[in-house]
C-alpha positions in Angstrom: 13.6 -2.8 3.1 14.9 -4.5 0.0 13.4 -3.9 -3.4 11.9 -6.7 -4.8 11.7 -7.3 -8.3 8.3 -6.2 -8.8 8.6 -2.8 -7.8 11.8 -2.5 -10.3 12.5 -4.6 -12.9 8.6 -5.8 -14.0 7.7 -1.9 -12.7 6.8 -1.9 -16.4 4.0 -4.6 -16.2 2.7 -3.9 -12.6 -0.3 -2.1 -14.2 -1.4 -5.1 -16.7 -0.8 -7.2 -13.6 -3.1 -5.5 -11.3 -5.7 -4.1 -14.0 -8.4 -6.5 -12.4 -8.3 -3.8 -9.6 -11.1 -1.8 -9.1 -8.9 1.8 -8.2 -11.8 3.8 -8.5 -14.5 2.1 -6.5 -11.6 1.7 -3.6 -11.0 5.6 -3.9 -14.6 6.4 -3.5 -14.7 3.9 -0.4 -12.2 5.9 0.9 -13.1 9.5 0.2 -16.4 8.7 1.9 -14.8 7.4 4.9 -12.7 10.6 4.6 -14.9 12.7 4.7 -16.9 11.2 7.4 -13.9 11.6 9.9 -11.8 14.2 9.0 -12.0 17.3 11.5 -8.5 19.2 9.9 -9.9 21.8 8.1 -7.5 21.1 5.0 -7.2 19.0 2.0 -3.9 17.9 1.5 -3.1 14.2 1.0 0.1 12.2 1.3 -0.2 8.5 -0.7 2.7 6.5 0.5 3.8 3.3 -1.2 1.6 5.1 -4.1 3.1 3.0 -6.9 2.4 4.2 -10.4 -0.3 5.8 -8.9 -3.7 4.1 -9.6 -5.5 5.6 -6.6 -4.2 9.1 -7.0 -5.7 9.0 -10.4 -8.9 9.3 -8.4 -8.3 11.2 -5.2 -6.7 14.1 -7.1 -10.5 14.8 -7.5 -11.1 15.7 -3.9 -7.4 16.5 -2.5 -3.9 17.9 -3.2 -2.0 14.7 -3.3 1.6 13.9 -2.6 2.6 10.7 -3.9 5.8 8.8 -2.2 7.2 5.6 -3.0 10.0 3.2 -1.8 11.0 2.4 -5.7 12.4 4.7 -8.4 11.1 2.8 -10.9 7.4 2.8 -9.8 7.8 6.6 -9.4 8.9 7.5 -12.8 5.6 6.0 -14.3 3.3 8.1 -11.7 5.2 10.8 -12.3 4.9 10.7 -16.4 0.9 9.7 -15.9 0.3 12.8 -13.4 3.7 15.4 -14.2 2.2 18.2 -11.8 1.9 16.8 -9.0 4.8 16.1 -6.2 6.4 12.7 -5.8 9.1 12.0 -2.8 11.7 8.5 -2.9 11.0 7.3 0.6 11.4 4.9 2.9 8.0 4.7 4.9 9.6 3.2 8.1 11.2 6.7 8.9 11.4 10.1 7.1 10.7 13.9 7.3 8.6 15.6 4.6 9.2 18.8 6.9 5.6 19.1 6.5 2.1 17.9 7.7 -1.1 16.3 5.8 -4.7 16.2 6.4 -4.8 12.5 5.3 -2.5 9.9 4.8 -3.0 6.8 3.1 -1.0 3.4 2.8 -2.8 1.0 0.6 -2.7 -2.2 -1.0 -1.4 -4.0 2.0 2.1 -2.1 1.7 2.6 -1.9 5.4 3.1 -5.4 5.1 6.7 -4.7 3.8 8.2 -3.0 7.3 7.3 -6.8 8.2 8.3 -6.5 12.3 6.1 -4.5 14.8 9.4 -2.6 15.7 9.5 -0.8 12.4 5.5 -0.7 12.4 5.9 1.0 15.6 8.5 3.5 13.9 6.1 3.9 10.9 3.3 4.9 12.7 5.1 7.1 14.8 6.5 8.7 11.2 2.9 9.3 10.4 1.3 10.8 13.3 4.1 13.5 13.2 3.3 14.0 9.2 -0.6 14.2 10.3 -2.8 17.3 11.5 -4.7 17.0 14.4 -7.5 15.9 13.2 -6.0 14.3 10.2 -7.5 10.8 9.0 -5.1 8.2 8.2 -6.3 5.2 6.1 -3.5 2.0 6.1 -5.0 -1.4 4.3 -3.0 -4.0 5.9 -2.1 -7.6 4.8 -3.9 -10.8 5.8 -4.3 -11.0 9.5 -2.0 -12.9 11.4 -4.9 -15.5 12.3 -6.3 -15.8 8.8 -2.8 -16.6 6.7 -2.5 -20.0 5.7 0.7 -21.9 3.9 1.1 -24.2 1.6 -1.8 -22.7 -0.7 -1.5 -22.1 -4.4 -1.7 -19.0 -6.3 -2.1 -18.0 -9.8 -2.9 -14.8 -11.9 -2.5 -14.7 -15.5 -2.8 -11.8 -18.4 -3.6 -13.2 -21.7 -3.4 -9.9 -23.9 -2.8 -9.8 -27.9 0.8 -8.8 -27.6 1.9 -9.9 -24.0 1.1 -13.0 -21.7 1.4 -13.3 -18.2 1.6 -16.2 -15.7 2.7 -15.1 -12.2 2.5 -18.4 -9.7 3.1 -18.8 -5.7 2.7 -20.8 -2.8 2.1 -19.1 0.5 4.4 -19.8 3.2 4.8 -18.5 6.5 8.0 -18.0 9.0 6.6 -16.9 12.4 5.1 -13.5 11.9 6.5 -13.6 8.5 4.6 -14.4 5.0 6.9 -15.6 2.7 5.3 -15.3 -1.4 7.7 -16.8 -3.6 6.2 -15.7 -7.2 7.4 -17.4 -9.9 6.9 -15.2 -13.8 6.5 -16.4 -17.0 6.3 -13.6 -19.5 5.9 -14.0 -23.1 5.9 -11.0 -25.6 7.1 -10.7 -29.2 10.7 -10.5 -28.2 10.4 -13.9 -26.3 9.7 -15.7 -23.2 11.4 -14.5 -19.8 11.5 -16.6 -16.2 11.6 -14.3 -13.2 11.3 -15.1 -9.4 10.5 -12.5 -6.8 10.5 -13.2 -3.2 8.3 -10.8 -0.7 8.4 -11.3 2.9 5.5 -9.0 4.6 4.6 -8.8 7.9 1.6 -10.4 9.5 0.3 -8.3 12.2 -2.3 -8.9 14.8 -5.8 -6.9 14.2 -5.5 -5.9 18.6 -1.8 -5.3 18.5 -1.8 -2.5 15.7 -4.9 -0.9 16.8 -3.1 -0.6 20.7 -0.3 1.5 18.6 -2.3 3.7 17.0 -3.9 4.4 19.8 -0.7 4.7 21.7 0.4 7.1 19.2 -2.6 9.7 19.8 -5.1 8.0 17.7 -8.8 7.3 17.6 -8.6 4.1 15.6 -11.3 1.6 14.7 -10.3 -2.0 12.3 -13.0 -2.3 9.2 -12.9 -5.9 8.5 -15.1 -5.2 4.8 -12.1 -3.4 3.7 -11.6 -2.9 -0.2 -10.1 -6.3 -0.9 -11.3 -9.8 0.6 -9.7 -10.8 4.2 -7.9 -7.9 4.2 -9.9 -5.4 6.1 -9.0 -1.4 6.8 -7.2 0.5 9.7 -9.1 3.8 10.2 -8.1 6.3 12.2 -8.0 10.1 13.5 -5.3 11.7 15.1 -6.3 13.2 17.8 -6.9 17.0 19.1 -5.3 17.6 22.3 
């Protein structure tokens, strides 16, 4: 998995990009659902793909969370907002924490990144063997497979007294592939800057995923009123044999 631009070098501006989010609303949704499942008796929590850490901000409320990320550079800003807690450079496809969680959580459609069902088969097996029996883990994929159209513009812009943003696309799509070709303009004091940032995320069947959970000793269930439009929410225990 390659890092894109936006995870390194406009890591400074994801925040302003994204500050339309609603982080706490979409950490309450998923507390509730939390603790409406969870039968582990702990309270130990393992964000992957955290970022800088906007949800973490909220669930540190309720858990002991372990923040891990792909990029460097996103790390180093959750780690200077939230300095106690434990952050791990990961790749979520395969690694070993040598330990186990009570929850895990992927959000904001980063599963999208392992982009083929071969390394979302790897990554879920990764999970289960981080999770407790019992353990709830919450992934928010992408856009289904049967609801991602091409050749449909995008835009988002930041109009701020000292910084302006314009970040354009057109969706695309490759077989099982979305292709999102953003396009920057950035204007601060110091000038005006161009940046393109391709992202290629995988676009996986609602049926299909569910099957490998299952398959990997889960009691899973699909939400489709997730936290963000079309995007719906994976849910699911891990069993207790």
């Amino acid at each position: 998995m390659k890092t894109e631009k936006m995870w390194s070098e406009l890591a400074g501006y994801y925040d302003i990009l994204y500050s339309w989010k609603d982080y706490e609303k979409e950490a309450a949704v998923i507390h509730k659902l939390i603790r409406q499942l969870k039968k582990s008796p702990g309270n130990e929590l393992l964000d992957i793909a955290c970022g800088t850490g906007n949800h973490i901000r909220y669930l540190k409320k309720h858990y002991k969370v372990t923040g891990a990320d792909l990029n460097k550079e996103m790390l180093k800003i959750a780690k200077k907002k939230f300095p106690r807690l434990t952050f791990h450079q990961l790749n979520m496809v395969s690694f070993d924490l040598k330990k186990r969680f009570d929850v895990i959580t992927c959000l904001f459609s980063s599963i999208g990144y392992v982009k083929t069902y071969t390394n979302l088969m790897k990554t879920i097996d990764t999970f289960s063997w981080h999770l407790k029996p019992g353990g709830v883990l919450v992934i928010e994929p992408f856009i289904p497979r049967n609801k991602f159209y091409s050749g449909i513009p995008f835009a988002d812009f930041v109009d701020e007294p000292d910084i302006k943003i314009c970040r354009m696309s057109v969706s695309k799509r490759r077989g099982n592939m979305a292709i999102l070709d953003f396009h920057f303009l950035i204007a601060t004091r110091k000038g005006i800057e161009r940046l393109r940032d391709k992202h290629e995320l995988g676009l996986f069947d609602v049926e299909r995923v569910l099957r490998l959970l299952k398959s990997h000793g889960f009691r899973a269930k699909y939400l489709r009123e997730g936290l963000m439009e079309e995007r719906g929410l994976f849910i699911a225990v891990k069993k207790q044999w």
